[in-house]
C-alpha positions in Angstrom: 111.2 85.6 125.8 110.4 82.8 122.8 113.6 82.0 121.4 114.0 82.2 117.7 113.9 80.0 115.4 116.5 78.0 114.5 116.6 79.1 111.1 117.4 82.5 112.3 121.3 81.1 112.8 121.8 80.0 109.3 123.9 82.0 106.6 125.1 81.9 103.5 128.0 83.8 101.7 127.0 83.1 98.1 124.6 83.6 95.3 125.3 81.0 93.8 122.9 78.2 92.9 124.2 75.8 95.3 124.7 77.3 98.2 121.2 78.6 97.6 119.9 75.5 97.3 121.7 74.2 100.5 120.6 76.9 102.1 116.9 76.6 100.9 117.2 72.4 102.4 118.6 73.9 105.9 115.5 75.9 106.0 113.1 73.3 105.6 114.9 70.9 107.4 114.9 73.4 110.8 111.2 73.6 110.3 110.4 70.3 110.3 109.3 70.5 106.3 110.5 67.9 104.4 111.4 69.0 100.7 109.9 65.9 98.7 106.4 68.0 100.0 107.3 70.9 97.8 104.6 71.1 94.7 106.3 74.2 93.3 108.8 76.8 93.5 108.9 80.9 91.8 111.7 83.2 92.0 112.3 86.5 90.0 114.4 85.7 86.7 117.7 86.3 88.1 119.7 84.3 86.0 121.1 81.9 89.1 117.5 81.7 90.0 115.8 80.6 87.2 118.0 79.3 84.1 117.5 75.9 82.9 121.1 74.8 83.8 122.5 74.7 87.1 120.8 77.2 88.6 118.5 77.3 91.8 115.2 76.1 90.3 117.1 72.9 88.6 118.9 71.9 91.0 116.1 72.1 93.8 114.0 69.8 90.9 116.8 67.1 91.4 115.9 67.4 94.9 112.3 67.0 94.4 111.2 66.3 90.8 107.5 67.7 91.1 108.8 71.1 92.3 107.2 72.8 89.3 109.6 76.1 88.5 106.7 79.2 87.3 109.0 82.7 87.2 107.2 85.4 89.2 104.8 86.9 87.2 105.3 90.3 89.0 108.8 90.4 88.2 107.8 89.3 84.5 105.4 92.2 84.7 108.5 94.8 86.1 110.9 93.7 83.0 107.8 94.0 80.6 107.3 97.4 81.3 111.0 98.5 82.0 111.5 97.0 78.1 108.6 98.8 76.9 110.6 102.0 77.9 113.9 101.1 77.2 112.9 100.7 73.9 112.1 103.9 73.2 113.9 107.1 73.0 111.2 109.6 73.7 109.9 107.5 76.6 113.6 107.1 78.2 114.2 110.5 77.8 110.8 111.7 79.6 111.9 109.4 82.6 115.3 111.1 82.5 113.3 114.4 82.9 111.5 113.0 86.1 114.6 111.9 87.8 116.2 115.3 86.7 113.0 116.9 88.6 113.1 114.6 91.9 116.9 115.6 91.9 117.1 119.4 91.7 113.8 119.4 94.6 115.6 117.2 96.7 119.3 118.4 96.8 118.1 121.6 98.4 115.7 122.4 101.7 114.6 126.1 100.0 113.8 124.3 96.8 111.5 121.9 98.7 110.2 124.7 100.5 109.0 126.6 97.3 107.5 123.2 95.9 105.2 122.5 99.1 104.2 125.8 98.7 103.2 125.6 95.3 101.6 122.2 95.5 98.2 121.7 97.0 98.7 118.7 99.0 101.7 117.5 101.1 100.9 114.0 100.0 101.7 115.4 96.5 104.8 116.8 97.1 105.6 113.2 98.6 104.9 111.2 95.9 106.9 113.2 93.6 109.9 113.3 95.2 109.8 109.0 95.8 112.6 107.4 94.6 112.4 106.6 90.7 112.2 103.1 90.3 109.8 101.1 88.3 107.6 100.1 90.8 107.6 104.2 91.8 106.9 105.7 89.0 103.4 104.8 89.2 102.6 107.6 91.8 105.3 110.1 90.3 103.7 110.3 87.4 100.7 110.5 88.6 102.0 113.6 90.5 103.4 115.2 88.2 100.1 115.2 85.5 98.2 116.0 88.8 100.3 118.9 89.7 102.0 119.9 86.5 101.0 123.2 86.6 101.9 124.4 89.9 105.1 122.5 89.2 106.0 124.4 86.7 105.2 127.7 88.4 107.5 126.4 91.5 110.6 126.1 88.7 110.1 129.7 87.5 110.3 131.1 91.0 113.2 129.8 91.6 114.8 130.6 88.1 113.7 134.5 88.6 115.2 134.2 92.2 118.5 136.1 91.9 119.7 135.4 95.2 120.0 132.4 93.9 123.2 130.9 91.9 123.1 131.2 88.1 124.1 127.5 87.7 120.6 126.9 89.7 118.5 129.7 88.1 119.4 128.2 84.3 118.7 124.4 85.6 115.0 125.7 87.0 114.3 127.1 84.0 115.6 124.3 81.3 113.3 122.0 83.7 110.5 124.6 82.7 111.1 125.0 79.8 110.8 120.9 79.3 107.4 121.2 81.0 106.1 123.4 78.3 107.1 120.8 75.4 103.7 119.0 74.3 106.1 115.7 74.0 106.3 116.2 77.6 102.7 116.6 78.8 101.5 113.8 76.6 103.9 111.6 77.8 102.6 112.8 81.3 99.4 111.7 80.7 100.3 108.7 78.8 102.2 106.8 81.3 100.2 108.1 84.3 97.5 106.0 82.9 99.1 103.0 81.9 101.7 102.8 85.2 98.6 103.4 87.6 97.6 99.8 85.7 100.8 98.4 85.5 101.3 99.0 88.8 97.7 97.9 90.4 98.0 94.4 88.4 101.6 93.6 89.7 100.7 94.9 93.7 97.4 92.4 92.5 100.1 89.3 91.4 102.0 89.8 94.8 98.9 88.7 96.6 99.7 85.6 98.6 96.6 84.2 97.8 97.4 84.7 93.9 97.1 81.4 91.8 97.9 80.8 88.2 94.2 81.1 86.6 94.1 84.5 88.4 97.2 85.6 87.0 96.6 84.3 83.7 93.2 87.0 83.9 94.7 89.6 85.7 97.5 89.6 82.6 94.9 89.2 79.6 92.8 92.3 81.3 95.7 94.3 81.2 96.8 93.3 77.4 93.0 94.1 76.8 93.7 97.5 78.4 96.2 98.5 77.0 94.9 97.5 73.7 91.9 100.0 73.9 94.6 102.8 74.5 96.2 102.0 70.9 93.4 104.3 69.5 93.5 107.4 72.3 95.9 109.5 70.8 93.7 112.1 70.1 92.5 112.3 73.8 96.0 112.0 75.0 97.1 115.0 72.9 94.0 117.4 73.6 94.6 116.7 77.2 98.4 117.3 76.9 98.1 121.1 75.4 95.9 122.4 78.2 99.4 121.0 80.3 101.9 122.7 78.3 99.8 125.4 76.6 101.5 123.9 73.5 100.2 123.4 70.2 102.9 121.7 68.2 105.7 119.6 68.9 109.2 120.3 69.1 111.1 119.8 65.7 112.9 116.8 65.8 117.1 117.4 65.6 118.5 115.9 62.5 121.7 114.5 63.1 124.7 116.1 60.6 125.6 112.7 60.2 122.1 112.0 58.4 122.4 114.7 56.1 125.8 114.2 54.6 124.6 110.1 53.9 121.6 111.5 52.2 123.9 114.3 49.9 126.2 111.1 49.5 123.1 108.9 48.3 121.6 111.7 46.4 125.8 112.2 44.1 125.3 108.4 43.7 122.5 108.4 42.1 123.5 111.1 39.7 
């Protein structure tokens, strides 16, 4: 049997930058690659990966000063997107809905059971019930809007089941319920379209054979994209009320603590 190689026998405890850096120069040096041949170096933004101060990508420059430091663009890509949601309520809360869905399916055989049988395809079912991180939710959105319907019809089994527990009934049918608000099918729809990009372009920046000027084109197509989307919300919403079988949106909740600043404003200004 081929022995390893040597590299294989190196560790580190650390994160920091140093003993990354040490450890990144015991590498090289066990494969016979000397460092001052380095013409660039790309980590995710980790903030002891690629700071400007006494961090991995500065410190490896003192090593070699043409080791050119570009962050990842498909980790730029990932905290793009994840800030486009965090940003916004409605669009945090519909991702709170999915992981609410994957959770109540997958804590429970018989629930499982009643979704496969609802949904047409196993393959479905699957991608549903991934795991909901960013780079997921590409395909579980795009399984939900694909098998919203029979989604929804799995949920109101299980909440007119009464061998089942009330606690369970009452959570299948809020989940329902949720699919039958308009906000929800349109977001649906929304972010099955732009995640299927998102997530095509970043799989696309992973490429080992990726290099800058692709990059740079593969980003501007998908600010172009998602440009020509600005003006869709008609679509989106027709599409979204054959979903939900809604034809106006929920009224929003005004907060008490909204209405007594306006009734203060409004004794002010008498």
């Amino acid at each position: 049997m081929a022995s390893r190689p040597k590299y294989y026998s190196l560790s580190y405890q650390s994160h920091k930058a140093a003993e990354l850096v040490k450890y990144l120069l015991d590498v090289l040096e066990s494969q016979g690659i000397d460092i001052m041949n380095c013409r660039g170096q790309t980590y995710d933004n980790a903030c002891n990966m690629a700071g400007k101060l006494s961090v991995m990508q500065a410190r490896t420059k003192q090593e070699n000063p043409h080791a050119i430091f570009v962050p990842c663009a498909a980790h730029s890509l990932n905290l793009m997107g994840g800030n486009a949601v965090d940003c916004c309520v409605e669009a945090e809360s519909f991702f709170g809905f999915i992981a609410s869905l994957y959770n109540f399916f997958s804590s429970s055989a018989y629930r499982w059971d009643i979704l496969t049988k609802h949904l047409s395809t196993k393959k479905l079912t699957d991608k549903l019930l991934s795991e909901t991180r960013r780079s997921a939710r590409a395909e579980t959105t795009a399984a939900l809007c694909e098998g919203y319907e029979d989604i929804r019809n799995a949920l109101d089994e299980i909440a007119d089941d009464t061998y089942q527990m009330a606690a369970t009934r009452h959570e299948a049918d809020c989940l329902s319920e949720k699919m039958d608000l308009l906000e929800t099918a349109f977001l649906s729809n929304f972010w099955k379209k732009v995640l299927n990009r998102f997530n095509a372009t970043s799989k696309a920046l992973q490429s080992a054979t990726i290099n800058l000027r692709d990059a740079m084109d593969l980003l501007t197509s998908l600010e172009s994209f998602l440009d020509s989307h600005r003006g869709e919300f008609d679509s989106f919403e027709t599409e979204a009320r054959g979903a939900s079988g809604s034809s106006g949106y929920k009224t929003k909740r005004v907060r008490r603590k909204s209405i007594e600043r306006k009734e203060y404003d409004s004794m002010s200004c008498s």
